[in-house]
Each structure stands twice: as structure tokens, then as C-alpha cells.
C-alpha positions as CSV (number, residue, x, y, z in Angstrom):
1,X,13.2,6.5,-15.8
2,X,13.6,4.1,-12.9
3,X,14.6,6.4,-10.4
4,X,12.2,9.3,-12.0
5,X,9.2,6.9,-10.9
6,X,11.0,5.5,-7.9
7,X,10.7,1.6,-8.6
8,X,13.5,-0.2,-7.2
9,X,16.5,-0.3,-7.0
10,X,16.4,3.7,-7.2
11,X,14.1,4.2,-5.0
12,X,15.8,4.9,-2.0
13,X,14.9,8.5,-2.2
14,X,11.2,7.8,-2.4
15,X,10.4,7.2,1.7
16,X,12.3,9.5,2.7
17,X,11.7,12.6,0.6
18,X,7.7,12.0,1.3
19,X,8.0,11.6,4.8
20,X,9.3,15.3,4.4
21,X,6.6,16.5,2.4
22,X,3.5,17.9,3.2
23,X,0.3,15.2,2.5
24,X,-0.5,17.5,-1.0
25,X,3.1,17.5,-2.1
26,X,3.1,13.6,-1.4
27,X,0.3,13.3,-3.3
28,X,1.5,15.0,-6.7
29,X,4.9,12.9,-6.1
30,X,2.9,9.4,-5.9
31,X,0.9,10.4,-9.5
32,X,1.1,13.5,-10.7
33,X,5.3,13.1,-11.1
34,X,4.7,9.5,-12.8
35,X,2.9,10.3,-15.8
36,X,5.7,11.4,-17.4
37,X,8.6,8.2,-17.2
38,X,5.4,5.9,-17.5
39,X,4.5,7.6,-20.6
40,X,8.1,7.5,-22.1
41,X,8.3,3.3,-21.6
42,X,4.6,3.3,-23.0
43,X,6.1,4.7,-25.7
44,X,9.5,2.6,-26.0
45,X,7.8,-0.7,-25.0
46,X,8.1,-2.5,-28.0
47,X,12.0,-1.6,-27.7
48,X,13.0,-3.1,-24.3
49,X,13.3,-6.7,-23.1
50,X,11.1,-8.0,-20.5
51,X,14.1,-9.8,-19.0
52,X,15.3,-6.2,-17.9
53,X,12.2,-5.3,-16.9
54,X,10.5,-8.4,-14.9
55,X,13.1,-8.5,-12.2
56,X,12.9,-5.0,-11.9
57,X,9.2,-5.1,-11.2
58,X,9.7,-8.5,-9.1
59,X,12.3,-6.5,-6.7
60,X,9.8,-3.5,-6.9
61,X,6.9,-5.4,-5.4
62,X,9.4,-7.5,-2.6
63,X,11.1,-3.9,-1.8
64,X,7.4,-2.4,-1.8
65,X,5.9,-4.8,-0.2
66,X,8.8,-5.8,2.7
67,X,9.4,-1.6,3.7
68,X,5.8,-1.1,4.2
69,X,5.2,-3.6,6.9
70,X,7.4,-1.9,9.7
71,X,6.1,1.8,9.3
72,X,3.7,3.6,11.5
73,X,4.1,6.9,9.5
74,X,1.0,7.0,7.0
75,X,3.3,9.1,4.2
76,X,6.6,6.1,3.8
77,X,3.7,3.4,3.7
78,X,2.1,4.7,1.0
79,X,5.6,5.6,-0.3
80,X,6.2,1.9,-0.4
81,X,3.1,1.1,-1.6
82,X,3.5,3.0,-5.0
83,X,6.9,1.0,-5.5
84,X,4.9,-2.0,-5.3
85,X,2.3,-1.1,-7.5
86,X,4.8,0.2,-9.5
87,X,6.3,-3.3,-9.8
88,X,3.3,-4.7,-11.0
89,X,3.4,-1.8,-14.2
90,X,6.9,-2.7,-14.4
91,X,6.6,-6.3,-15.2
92,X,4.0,-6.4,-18.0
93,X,4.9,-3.4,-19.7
94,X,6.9,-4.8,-22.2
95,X,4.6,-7.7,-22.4
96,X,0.9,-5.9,-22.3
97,X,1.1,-2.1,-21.9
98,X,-2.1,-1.4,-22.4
99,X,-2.8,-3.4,-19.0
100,X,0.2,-1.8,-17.0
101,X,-1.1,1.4,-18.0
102,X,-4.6,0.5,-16.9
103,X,-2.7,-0.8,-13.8
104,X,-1.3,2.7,-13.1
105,X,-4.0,4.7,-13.8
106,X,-6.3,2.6,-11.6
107,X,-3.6,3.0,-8.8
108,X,-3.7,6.9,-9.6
109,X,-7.7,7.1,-9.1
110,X,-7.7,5.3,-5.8
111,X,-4.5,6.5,-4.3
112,X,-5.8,10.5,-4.6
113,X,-9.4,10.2,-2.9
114,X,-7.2,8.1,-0.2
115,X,-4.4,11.1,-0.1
116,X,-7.2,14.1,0.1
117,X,-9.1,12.1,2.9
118,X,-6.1,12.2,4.8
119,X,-5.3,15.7,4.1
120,X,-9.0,16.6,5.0
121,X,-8.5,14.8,8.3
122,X,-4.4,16.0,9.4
123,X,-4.1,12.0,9.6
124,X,0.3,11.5,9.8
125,X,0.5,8.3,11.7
126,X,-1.3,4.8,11.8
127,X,-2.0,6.3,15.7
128,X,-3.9,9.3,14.5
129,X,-6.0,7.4,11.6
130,X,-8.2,5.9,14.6
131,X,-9.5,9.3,16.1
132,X,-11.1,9.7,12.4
133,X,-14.0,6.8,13.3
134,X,-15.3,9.4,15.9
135,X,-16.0,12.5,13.9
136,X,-15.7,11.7,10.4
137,X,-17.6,7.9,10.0
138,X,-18.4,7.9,6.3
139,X,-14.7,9.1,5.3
140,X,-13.4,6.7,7.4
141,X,-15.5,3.9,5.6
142,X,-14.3,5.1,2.1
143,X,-10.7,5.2,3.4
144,X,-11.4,1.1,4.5
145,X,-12.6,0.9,1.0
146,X,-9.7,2.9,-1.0
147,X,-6.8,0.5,1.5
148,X,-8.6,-3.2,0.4
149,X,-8.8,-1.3,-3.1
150,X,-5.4,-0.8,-3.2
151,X,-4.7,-4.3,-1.8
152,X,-6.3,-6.0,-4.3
153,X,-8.7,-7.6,-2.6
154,X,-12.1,-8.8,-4.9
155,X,-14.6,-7.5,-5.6
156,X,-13.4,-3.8,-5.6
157,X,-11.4,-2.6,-8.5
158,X,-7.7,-3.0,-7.8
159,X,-8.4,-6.6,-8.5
160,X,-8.7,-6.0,-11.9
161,X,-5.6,-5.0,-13.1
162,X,-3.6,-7.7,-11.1
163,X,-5.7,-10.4,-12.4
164,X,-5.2,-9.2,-15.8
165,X,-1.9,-8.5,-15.5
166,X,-1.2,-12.4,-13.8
167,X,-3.3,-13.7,-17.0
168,X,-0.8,-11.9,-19.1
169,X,2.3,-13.7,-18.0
170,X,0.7,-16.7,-17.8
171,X,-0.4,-16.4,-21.4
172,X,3.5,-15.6,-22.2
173,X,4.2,-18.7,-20.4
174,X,6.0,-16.5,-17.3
175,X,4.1,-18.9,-14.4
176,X,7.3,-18.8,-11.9
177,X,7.4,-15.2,-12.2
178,X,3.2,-14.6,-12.1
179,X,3.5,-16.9,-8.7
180,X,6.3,-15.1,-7.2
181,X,4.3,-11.5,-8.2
182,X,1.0,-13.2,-6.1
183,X,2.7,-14.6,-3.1
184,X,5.2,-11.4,-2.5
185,X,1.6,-9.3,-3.2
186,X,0.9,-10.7,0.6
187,X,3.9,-8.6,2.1
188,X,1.5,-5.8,1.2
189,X,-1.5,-7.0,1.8
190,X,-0.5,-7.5,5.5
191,X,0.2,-3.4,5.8
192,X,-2.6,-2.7,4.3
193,X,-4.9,-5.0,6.3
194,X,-3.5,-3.8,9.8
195,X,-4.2,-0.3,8.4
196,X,-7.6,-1.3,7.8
197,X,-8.1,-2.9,11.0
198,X,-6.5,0.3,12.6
199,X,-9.1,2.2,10.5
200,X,-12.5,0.3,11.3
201,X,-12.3,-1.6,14.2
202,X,-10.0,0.0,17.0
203,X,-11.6,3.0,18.7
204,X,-8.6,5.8,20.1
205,X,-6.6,4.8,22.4
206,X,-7.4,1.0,21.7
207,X,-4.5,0.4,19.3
208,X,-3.1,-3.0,19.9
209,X,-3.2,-5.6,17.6
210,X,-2.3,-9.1,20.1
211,X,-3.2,-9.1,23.9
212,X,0.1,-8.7,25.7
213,X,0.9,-10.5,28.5
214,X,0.4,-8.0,31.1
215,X,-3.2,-7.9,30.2
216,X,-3.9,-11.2,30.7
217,X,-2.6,-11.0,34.4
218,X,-5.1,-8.4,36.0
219,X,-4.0,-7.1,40.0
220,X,-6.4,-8.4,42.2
221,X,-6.4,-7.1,45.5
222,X,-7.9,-9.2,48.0
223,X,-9.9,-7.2,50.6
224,X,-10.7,-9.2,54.1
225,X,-13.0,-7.7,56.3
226,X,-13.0,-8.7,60.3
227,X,-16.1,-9.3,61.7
228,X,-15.8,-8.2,65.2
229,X,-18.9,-9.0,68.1
């Protein structure tokens, strides 16, 4: 079931195999293909330990989280990014499924709004997301919106289930792990913040994120005029 979802450690396949798809195929892969194994541990929950299934969820959110922050491709971020959310189903499962469910289905709803904008716009690379501010500005402000969602960022709704899900282990006396779910959270957060910056506040071609050196030592070429009587 593992490697049916593509949580790690089988999820190797995951990137790549939606890097080849087309954005409508990576789309049914990323939700569509996980109701079914999320259904089955619904339904076995009550059967499986959460020792098996914490670290699994833990190395699901460092894997999601770490692979995401190197791509420029649009389809193996958001590849990683469903590991990590994954993760977070993963971990509480056995402890509150009813929550991880909620989790997933929340990650479902914003992820396919996120997937048809891109479709609607031919968007393949972080590089060709910021030619969308110029003809499409309202999608592009939905797609800001859908990225912090997914990020987790208050008040929009993909904080919910990872508050709820960090009250859980808390509850179940699971601090260590709820602390080490929060701060490997930030490995993601920083994809999806560039992406978001990317989005809303670079115009194309103005795609750097730090002033390089060469820019801060402009060519000046000093003209001298002779004055002759």
C-alpha cells in the first residue's frame, strides 16, 4: 500500500513517473490513484501499530519535504509534495483516522483546482509560472492562495488538519515526534514559498531570488569631452 500511494521509502517511482506524464494524468496520480490504499488502512487501522507507521510518515515528510526544494519542474515538486502530505496521513492514521482522512481529502480539494490552473495555463516549470501574472491575474492569485494552502500557512485551510493532527500526538503523548513533523514541515514550506514568490511578485524575465554580484557592479563608462577654443 506504501508504494501504491507513493509515501516513502517506495516512492522512488513517484517524481519520475509524473515528470513523464501529462499535467491531467499527474493529476489523477496525485488523488484520484490514492483513494484506494488510503481507504484499505482506513479500514485496517485499528490493526497496525503506529510504531510502523510514524517513522514511515516522519521519512515521508523529510523525503517530501528535502526533494522538493531543488526542482524547477512544476510536476516532481508537486510530486514531492504529495509524499509529504502523505506523511502527515501516515502518522496519525493509526492514532486518529478520522483526522488523516480529513487530512487527505483536504490535500485532494486544494491540490486539483492547483493542477487544472496549471493545465489551463501550459505552466511546466517554476520559469513559465511567471508569464501567468500578465494575462491570467485572478488565476494567478488563486494559484498564490492553493500554494500557502497547501503549505499550511493560517488562516487558509491546510492549517487545519496539521494542527489537528499535531494535537493528536500530543494528546497520545508523541511530543518528540509532533516537533520533528513541525520543524521538517519547513523543508516544504520553503518550496512552496519561492513558488509563491515566483508566482506574485516577479514579473517575466525577472526571476532571481538574491542580487548576484554582477549586478551590484554596473559598467560605467566615463565620457570626457575636450573643450577646444
Amino acid at each position: 500500500l506504501t508504494m501504491k500511494m507513493g509515501a516513502a521509502p517506495a516512492h522512488f517511482w513517484l517524481p519520475e513517473v509524473l515528470q513523464g506524464s501529462t499535467l491531467t494524468t499527474t493529476l489523477l496520480i496525485t488523488t484520484w490513484q490514492k483513494i484506494a490504499p488510503i481507504t484499505l488502512l482506513y479500514m485496517i487501522s485499528n490493526h497496525i501499530q503506529s510504531n510502523i507507521l510514524l517513522p514511515i510518515g516522519l521519512l515521508s515528510i523529510l523525503v517530501g519535504g528535502w526533494g522538493g526544494i531543488n526542482q524547477t519542474q512544476l510536476r516532481k515538486m508537486m510530486a514531492y509534495s504529495s509524499i509529504a502530505h502523505l506523511g502527515w496521513t501516515m502518522a496519525v492514521i493509526s492514532i486518529a483516522p478520522n483526522i488523516a482522512l480529513t487530512n487527505i481529502i483536504i490535500y485532494m480539494t486544494v491540490s486539483t483546482p492547483f493542477f487544472l490552473l496549471l493545465t489551463s495555463s501550459s505552466s511546466k516549470t517554476l520559469q513559465t509560472m511567471t508569464t501567468t501574472w500578465a494575462h491570467a491575474p485572478t488565476a494567478t492569485i488563486i494559484m498564490m492562495l492553493l500554494l500557502l494552502s497547501m503549505a499550511g500557512l493560517p488562516p487558509l485551510t491546510g492549517f487545519t488538519p496539521k494542527l489537528l493532527i499535531l494535537d493528536k500526538l500530543v494528546m497520545h503523548k508523541l511530543t518528540p515526534a509532533a516537533t520533528t513533523m513541525a520543524i521538517l514541515s519547513l523543508l516544504s514550506l520553503t518550496f512552496y514559498l519561492r513558488t509563491t514568490y515566483l508566482l506574485a511578485s516577479t514579473t517575466s524575465p525577472t526571476t532571481t531570488q538574491s542580487t548576484t554580484l554582477w549586478r551590484l557592479k554596473p559598467n560605467y563608462y566615463q565620457i570626457t569631452t575636450i573643450l577646444t577654443p
